[in-house]
OpenMM code with the backbone's topology and positions (N, CA, C; nanometers):
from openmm import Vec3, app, unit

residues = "UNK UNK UNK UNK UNK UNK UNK UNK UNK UNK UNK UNK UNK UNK UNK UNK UNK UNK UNK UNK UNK UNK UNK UNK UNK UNK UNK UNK UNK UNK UNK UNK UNK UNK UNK UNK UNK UNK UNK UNK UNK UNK UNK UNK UNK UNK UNK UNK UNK UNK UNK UNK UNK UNK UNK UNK UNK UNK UNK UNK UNK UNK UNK UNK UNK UNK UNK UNK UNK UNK UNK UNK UNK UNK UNK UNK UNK UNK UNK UNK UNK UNK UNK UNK UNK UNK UNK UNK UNK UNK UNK UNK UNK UNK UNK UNK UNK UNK UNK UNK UNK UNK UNK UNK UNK UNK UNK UNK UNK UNK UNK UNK UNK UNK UNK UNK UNK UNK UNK UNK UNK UNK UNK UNK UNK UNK UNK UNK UNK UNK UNK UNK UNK UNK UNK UNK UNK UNK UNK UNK UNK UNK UNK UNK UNK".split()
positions = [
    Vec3(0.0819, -0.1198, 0.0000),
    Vec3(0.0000, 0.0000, 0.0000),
    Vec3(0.0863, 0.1261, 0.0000),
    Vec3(0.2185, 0.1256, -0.0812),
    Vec3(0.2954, 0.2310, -0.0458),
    Vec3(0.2304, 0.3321, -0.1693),
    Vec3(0.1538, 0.2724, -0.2588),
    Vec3(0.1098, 0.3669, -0.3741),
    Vec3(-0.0126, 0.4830, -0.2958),
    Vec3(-0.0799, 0.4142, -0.1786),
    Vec3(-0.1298, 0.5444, -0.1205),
    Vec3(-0.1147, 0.6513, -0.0769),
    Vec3(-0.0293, 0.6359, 0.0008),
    Vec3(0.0806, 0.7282, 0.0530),
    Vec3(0.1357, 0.8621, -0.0316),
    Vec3(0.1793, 0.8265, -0.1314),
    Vec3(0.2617, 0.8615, -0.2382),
    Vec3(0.1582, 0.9341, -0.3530),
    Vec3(0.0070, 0.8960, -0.3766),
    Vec3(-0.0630, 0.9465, -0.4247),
    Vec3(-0.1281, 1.0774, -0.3542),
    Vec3(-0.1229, 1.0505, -0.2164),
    Vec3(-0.1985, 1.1492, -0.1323),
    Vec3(-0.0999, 1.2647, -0.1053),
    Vec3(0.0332, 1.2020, -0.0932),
    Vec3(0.1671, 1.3525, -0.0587),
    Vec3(0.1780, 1.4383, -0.2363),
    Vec3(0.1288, 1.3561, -0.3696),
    Vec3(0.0666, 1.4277, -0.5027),
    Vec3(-0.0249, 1.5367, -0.4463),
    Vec3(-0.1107, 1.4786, -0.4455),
    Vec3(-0.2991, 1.5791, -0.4411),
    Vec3(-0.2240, 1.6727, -0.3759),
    Vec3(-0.1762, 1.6664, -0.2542),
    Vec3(-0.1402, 1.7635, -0.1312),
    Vec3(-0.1022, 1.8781, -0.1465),
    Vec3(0.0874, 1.8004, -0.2321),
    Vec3(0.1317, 1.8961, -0.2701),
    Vec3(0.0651, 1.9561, -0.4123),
    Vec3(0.0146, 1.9310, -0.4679),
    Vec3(-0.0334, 2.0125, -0.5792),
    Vec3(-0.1169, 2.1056, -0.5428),
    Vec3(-0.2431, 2.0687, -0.4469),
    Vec3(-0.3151, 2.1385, -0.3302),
    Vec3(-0.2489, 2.2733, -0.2610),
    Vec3(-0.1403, 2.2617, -0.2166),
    Vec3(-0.0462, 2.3487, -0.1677),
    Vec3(-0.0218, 2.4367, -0.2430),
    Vec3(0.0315, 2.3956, -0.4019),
    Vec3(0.1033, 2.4972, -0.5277),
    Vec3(0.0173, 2.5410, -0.5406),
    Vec3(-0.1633, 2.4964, -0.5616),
    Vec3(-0.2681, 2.5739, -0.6449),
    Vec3(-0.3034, 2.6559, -0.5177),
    Vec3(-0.3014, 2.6412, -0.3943),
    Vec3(-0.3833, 2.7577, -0.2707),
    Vec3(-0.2740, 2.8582, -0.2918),
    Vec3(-0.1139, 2.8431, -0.3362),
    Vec3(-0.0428, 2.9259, -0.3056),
    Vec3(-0.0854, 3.0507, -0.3943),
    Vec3(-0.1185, 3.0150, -0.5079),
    Vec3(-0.1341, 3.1425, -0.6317),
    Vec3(-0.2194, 3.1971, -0.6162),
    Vec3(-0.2681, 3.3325, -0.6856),
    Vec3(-0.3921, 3.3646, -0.6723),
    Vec3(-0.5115, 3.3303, -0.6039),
    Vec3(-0.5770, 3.3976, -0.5175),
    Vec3(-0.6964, 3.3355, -0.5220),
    Vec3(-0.8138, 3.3304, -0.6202),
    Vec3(-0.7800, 3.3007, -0.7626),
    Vec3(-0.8912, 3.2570, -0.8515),
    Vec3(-1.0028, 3.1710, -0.8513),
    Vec3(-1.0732, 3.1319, -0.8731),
    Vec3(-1.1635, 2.9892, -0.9241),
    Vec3(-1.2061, 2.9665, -0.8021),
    Vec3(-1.3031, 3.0622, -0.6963),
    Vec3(-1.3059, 3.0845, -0.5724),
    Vec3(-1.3924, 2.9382, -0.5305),
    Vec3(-1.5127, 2.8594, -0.5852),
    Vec3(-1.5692, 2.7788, -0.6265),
    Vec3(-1.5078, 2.6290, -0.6220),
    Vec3(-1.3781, 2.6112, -0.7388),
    Vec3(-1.3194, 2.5211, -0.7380),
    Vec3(-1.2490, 2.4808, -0.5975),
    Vec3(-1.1676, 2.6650, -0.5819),
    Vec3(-1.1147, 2.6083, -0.4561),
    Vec3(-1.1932, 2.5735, -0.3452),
    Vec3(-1.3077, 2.5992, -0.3165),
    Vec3(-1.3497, 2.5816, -0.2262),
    Vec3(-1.4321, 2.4134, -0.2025),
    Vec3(-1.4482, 2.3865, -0.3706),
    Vec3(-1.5055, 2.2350, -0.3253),
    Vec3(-1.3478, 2.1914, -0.3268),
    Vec3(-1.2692, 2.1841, -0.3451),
    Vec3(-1.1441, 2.1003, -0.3222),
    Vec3(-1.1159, 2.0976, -0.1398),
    Vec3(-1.1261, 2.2115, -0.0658),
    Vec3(-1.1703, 2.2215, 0.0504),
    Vec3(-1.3137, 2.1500, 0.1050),
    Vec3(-1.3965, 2.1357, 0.0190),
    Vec3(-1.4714, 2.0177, 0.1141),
    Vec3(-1.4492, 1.8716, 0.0800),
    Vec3(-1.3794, 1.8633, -0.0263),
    Vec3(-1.3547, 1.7319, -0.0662),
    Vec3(-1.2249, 1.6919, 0.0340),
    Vec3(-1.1657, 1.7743, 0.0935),
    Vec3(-1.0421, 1.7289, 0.1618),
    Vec3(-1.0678, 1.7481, 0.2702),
    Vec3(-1.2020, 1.7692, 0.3250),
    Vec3(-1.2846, 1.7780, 0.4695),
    Vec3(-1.3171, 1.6228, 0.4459),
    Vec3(-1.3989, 1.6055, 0.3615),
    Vec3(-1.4920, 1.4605, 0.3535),
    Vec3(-1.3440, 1.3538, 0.3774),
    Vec3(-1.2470, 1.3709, 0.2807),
    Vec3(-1.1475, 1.2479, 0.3011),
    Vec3(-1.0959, 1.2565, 0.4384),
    Vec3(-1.1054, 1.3652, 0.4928),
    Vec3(-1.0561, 1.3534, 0.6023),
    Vec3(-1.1694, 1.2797, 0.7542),
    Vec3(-1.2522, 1.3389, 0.7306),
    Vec3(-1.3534, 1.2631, 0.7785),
    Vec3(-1.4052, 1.1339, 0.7776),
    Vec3(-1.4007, 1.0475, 0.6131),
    Vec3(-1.3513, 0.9368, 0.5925),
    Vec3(-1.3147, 0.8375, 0.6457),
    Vec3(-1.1429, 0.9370, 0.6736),
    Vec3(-1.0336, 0.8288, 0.7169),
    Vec3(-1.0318, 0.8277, 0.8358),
    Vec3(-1.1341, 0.9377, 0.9744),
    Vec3(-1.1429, 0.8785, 1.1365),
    Vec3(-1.2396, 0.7801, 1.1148),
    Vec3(-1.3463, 0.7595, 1.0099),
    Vec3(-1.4752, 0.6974, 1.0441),
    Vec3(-1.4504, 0.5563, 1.0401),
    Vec3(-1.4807, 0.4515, 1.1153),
    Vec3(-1.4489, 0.2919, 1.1394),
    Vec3(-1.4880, 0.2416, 1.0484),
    Vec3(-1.3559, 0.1335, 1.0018),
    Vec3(-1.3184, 0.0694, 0.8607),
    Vec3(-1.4307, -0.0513, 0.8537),
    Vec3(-1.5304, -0.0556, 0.9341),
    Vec3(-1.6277, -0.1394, 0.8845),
    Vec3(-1.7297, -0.1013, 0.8032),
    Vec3(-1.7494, -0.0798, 0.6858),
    Vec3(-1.8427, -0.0412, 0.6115),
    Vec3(-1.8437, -0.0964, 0.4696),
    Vec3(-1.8276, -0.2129, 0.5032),
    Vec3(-1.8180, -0.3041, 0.3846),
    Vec3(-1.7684, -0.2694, 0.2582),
    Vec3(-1.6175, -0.2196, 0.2962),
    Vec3(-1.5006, -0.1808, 0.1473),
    Vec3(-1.6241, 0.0077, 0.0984),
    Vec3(-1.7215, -0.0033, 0.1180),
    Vec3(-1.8235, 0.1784, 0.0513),
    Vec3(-1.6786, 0.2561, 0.1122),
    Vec3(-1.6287, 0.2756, 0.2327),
    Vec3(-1.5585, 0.3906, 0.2570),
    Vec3(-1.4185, 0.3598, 0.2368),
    Vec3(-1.3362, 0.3030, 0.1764),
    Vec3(-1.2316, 0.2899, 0.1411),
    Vec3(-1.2475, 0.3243, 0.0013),
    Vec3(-1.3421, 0.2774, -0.0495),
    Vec3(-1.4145, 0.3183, -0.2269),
    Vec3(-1.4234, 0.5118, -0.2489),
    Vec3(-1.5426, 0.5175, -0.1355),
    Vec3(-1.5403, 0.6751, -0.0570),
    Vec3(-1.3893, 0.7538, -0.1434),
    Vec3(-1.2924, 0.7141, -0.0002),
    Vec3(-1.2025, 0.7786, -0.0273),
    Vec3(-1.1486, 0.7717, -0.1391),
    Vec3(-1.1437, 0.6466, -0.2048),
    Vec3(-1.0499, 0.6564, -0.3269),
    Vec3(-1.1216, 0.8129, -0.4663),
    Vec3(-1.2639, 0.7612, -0.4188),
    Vec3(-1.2900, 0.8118, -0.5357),
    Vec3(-1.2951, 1.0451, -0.5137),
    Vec3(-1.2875, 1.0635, -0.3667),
    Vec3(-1.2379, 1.1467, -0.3210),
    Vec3(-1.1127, 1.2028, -0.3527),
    Vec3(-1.0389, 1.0965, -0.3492),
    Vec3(-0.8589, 1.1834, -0.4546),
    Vec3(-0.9234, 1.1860, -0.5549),
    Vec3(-0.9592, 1.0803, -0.6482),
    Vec3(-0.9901, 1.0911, -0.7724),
    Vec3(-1.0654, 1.2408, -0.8519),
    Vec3(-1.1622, 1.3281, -0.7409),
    Vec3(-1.1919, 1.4528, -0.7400),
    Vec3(-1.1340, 1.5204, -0.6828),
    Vec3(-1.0491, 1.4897, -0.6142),
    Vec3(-0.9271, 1.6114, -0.5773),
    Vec3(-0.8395, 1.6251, -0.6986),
    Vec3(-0.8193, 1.5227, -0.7165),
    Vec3(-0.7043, 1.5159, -0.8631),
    Vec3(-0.8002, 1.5952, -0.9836),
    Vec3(-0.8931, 1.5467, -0.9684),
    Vec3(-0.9689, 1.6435, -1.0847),
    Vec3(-0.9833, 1.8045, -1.0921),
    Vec3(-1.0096, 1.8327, -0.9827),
    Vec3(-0.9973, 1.9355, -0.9563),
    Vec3(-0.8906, 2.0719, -0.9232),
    Vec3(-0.8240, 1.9916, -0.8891),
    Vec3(-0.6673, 2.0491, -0.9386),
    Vec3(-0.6293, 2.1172, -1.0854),
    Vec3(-0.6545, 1.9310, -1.1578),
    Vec3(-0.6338, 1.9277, -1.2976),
    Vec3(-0.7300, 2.0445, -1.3661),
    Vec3(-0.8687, 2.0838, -1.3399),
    Vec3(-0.9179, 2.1992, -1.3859),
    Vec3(-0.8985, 2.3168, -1.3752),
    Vec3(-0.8345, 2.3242, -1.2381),
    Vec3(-0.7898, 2.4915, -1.2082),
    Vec3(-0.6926, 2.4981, -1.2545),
    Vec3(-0.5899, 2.4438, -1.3398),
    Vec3(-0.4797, 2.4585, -1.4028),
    Vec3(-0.5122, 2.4346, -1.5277),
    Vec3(-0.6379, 2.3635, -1.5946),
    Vec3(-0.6503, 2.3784, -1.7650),
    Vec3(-0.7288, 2.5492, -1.7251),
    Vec3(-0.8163, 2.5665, -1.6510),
    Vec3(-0.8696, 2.7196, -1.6348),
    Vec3(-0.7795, 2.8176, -1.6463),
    Vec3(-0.6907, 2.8338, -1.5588),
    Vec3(-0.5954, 2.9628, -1.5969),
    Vec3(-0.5143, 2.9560, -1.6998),
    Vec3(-0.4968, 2.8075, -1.7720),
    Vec3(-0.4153, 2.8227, -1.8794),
    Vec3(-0.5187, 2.8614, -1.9741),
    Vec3(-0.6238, 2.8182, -1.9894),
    Vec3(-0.7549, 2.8730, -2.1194),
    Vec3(-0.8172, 2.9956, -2.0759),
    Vec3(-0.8331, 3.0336, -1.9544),
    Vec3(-0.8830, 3.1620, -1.9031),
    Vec3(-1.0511, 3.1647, -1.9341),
    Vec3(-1.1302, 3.0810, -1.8709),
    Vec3(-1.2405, 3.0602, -1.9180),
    Vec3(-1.3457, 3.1302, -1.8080),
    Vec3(-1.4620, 3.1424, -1.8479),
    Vec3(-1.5209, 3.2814, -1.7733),
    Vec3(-1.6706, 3.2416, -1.7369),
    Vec3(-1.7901, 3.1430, -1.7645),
    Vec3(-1.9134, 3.0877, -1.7864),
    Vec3(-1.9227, 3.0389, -1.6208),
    Vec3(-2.0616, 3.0152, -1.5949),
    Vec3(-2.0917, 2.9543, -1.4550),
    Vec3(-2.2156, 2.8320, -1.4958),
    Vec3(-2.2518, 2.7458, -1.4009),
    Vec3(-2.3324, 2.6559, -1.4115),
    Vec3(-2.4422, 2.7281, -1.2955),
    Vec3(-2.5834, 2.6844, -1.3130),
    Vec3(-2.6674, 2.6864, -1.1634),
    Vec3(-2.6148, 2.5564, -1.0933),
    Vec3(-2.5990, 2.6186, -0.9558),
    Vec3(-2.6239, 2.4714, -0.8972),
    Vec3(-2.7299, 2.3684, -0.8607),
    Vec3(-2.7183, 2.2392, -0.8370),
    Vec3(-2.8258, 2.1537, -0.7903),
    Vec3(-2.8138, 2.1594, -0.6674),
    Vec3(-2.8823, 2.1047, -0.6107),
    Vec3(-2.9146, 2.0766, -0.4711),
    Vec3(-3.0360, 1.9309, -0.4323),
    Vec3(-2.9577, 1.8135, -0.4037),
    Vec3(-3.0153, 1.7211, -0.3861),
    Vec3(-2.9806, 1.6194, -0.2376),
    Vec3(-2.9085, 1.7052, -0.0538),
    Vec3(-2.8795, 1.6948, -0.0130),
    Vec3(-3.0311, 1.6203, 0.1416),
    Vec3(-3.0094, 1.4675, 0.1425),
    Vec3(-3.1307, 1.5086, 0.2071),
    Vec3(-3.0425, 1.3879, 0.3789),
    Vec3(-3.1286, 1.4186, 0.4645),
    Vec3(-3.0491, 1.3938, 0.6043),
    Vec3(-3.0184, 1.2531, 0.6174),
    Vec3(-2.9484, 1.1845, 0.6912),
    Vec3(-2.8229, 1.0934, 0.6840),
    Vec3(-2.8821, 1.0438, 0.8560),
    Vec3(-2.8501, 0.9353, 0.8712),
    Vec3(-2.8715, 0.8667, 0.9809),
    Vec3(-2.7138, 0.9423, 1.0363),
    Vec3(-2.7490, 0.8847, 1.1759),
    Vec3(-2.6138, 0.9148, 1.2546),
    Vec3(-2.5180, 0.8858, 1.3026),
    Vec3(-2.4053, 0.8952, 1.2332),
    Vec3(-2.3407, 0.8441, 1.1953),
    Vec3(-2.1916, 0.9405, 1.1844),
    Vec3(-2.1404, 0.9992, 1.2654),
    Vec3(-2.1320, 1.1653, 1.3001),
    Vec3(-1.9852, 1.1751, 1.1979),
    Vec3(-1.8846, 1.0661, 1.1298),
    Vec3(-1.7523, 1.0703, 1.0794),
    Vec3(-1.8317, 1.1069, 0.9099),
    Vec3(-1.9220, 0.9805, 0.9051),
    Vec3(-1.9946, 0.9367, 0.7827),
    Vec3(-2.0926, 1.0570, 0.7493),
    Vec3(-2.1292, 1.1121, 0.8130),
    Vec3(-2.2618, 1.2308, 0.7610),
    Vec3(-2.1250, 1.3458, 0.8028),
    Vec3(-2.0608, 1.3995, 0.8264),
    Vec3(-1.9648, 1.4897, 0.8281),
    Vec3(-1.8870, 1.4531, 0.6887),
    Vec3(-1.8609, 1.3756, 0.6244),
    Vec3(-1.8274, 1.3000, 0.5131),
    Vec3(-1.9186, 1.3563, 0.4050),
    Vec3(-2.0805, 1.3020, 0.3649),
    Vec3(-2.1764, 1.3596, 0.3571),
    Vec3(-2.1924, 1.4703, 0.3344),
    Vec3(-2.1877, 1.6095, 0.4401),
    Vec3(-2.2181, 1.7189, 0.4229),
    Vec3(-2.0862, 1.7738, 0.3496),
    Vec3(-1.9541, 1.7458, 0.3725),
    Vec3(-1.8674, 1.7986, 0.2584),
    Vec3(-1.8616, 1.7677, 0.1290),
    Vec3(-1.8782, 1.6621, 0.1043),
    Vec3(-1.9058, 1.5858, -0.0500),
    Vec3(-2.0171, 1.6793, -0.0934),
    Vec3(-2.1198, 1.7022, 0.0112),
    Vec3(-2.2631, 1.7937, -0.0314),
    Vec3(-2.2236, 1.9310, -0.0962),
    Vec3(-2.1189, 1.9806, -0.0296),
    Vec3(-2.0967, 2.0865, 0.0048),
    Vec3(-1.9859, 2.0727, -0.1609),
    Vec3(-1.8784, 2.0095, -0.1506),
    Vec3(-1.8047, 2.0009, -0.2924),
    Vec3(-1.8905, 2.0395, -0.4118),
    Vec3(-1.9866, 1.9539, -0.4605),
    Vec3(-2.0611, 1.8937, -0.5006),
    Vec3(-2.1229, 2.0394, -0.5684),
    Vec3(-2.1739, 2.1138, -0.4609),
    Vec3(-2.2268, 2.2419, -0.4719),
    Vec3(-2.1027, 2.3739, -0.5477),
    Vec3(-2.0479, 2.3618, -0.4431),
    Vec3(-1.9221, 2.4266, -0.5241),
    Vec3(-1.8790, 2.3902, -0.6701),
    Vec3(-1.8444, 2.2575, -0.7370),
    Vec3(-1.8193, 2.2323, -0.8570),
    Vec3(-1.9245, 2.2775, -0.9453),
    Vec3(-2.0641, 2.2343, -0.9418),
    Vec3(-2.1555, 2.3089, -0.9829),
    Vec3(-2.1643, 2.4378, -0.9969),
    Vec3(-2.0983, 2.5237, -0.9370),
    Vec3(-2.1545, 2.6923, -0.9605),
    Vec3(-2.0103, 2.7290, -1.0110),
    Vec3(-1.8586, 2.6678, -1.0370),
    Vec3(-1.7473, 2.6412, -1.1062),
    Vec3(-1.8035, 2.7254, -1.2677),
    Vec3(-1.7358, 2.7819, -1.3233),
    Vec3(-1.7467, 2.8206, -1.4463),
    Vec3(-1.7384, 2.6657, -1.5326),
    Vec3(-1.8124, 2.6041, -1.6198),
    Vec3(-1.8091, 2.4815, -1.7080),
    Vec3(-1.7539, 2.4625, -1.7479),
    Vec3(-1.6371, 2.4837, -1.8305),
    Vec3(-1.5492, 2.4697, -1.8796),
    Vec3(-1.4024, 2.4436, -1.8607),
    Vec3(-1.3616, 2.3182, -1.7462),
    Vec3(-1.2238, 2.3211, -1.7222),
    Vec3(-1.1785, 2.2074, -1.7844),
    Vec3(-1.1761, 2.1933, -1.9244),
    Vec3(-1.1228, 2.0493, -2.0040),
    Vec3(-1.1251, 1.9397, -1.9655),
    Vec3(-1.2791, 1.9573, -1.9253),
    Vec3(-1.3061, 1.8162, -1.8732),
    Vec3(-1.3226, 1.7903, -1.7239),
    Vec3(-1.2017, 1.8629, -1.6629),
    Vec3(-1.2056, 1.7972, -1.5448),
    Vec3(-1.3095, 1.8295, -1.4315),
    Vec3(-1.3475, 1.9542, -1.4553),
    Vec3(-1.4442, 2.0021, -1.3419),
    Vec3(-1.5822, 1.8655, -1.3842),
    Vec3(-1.6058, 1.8424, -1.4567),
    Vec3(-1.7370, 1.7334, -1.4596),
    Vec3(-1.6565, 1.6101, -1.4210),
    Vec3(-1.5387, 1.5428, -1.4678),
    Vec3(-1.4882, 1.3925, -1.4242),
    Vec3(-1.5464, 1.4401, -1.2708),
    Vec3(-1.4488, 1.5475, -1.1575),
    Vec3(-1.4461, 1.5604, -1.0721),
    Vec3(-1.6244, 1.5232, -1.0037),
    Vec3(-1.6500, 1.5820, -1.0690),
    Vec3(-1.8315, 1.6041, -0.9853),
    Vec3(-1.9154, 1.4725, -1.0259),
    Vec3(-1.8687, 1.3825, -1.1120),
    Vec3(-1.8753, 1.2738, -1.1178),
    Vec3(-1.8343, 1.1809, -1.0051),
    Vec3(-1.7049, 1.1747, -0.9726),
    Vec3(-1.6184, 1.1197, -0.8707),
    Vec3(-1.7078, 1.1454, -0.7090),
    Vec3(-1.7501, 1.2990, -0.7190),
    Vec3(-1.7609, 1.3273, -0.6096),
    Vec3(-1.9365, 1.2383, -0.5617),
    Vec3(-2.0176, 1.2796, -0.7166),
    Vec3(-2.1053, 1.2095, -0.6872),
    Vec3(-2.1343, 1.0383, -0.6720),
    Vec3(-2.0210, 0.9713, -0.7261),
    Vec3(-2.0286, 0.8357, -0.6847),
    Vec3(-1.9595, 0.7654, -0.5133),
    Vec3(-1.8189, 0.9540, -0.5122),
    Vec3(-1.8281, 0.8967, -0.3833),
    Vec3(-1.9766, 0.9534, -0.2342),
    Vec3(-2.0335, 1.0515, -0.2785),
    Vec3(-2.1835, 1.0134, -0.2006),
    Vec3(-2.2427, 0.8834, -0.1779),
    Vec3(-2.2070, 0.8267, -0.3244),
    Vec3(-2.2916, 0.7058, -0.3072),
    Vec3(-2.2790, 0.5877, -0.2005),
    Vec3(-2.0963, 0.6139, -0.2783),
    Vec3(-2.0021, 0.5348, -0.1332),
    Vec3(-2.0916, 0.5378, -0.0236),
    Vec3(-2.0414, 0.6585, 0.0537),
    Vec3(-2.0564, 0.6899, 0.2281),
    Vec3(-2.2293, 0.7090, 0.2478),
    Vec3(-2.3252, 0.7093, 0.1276),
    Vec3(-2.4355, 0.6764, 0.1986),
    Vec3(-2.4770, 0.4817, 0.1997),
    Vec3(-2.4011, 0.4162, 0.1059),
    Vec3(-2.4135, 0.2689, 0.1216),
    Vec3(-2.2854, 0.2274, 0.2643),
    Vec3(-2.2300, 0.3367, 0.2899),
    Vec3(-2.1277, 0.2856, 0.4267),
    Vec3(-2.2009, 0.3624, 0.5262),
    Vec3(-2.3130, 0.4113, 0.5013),
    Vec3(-2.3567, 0.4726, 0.6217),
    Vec3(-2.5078, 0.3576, 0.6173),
    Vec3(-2.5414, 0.3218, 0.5843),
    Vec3(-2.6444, 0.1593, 0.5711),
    Vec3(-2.5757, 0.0747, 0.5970),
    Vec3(-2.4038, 0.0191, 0.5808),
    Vec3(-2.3422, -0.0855, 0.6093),
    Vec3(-2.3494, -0.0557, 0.7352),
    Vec3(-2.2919, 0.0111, 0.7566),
    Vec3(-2.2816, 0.0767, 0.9563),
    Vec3(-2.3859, 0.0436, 1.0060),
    Vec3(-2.5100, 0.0067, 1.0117),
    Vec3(-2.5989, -0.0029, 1.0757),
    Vec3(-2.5462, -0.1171, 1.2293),
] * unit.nanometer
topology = app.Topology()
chain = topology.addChain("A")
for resn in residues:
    res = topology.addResidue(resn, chain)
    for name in ("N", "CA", "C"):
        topology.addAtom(name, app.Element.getBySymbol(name[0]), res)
């Protein structure tokens, strides 16, 4: 498992280079900030949840990585458009690691949505990712029972 490790000190530091510049893409950055709330939340919540929250997280870098990857095709294309957002957030048994998980993914989720559309792709992979990992942590928040 040393490829985890090594993937997560990536996101991080790239995380690091993109907060350092400008504050542009106020949106992006900010679901990348709940997406790195949710993984973090995630990884206190107890590893019994039948493989959903290990899935969770993976697919959590997978929209961190995306999201990165868009705020850097954005300032290189300089793109300017917004989306409405959705809103399809509804309450979570209790489950306080897993619904803290939940409300940031919610919260990402929201943010990528109101993202200007256009980051070569990646702003939608990302909100993809983010929405399958919901799916995760609400089938690990039913495993938990």
């Amino acid at each position: 498992m040393k490829a985890r490790p090594i993937f997560t000190a990536i996101v991080l530091l790239g995380a690091v280079a993109l907060a350092g510049a400008a504050p542009d893409q106020p949106n992006m950055q900010t679901a990348r900030g709940h997406l790195m709330s949710a993984r973090n939340s995630l990884q206190r919540a107890t590893s019994d949840k039948g493989g959903h929250r290990v899935n969770a997280i993976r697919l959590v870098n997978s929209a961190i990585a995306e999201v990165n990857a868009g705020i850097a095709f954005d300032r290189r294309h300089n793109h300017g458009s917004s989306m409405t957002p959705e809103s399809w957030f509804a309450g979570t048994p209790d489950q306080p690691n897993m619904k803290d998980a939940l409300n940031a993914l919610e919260n990402a989720k929201d943010s990528l949505n109101r993202a200007t559309a256009d980051k070569g792709g990646h702003r939608a992979k990302a909100l993809d990712y983010v929405k399958e990992a919901i799916d995760e942590v609400k089938k690990g928040i039913d495993a938990g029972r």
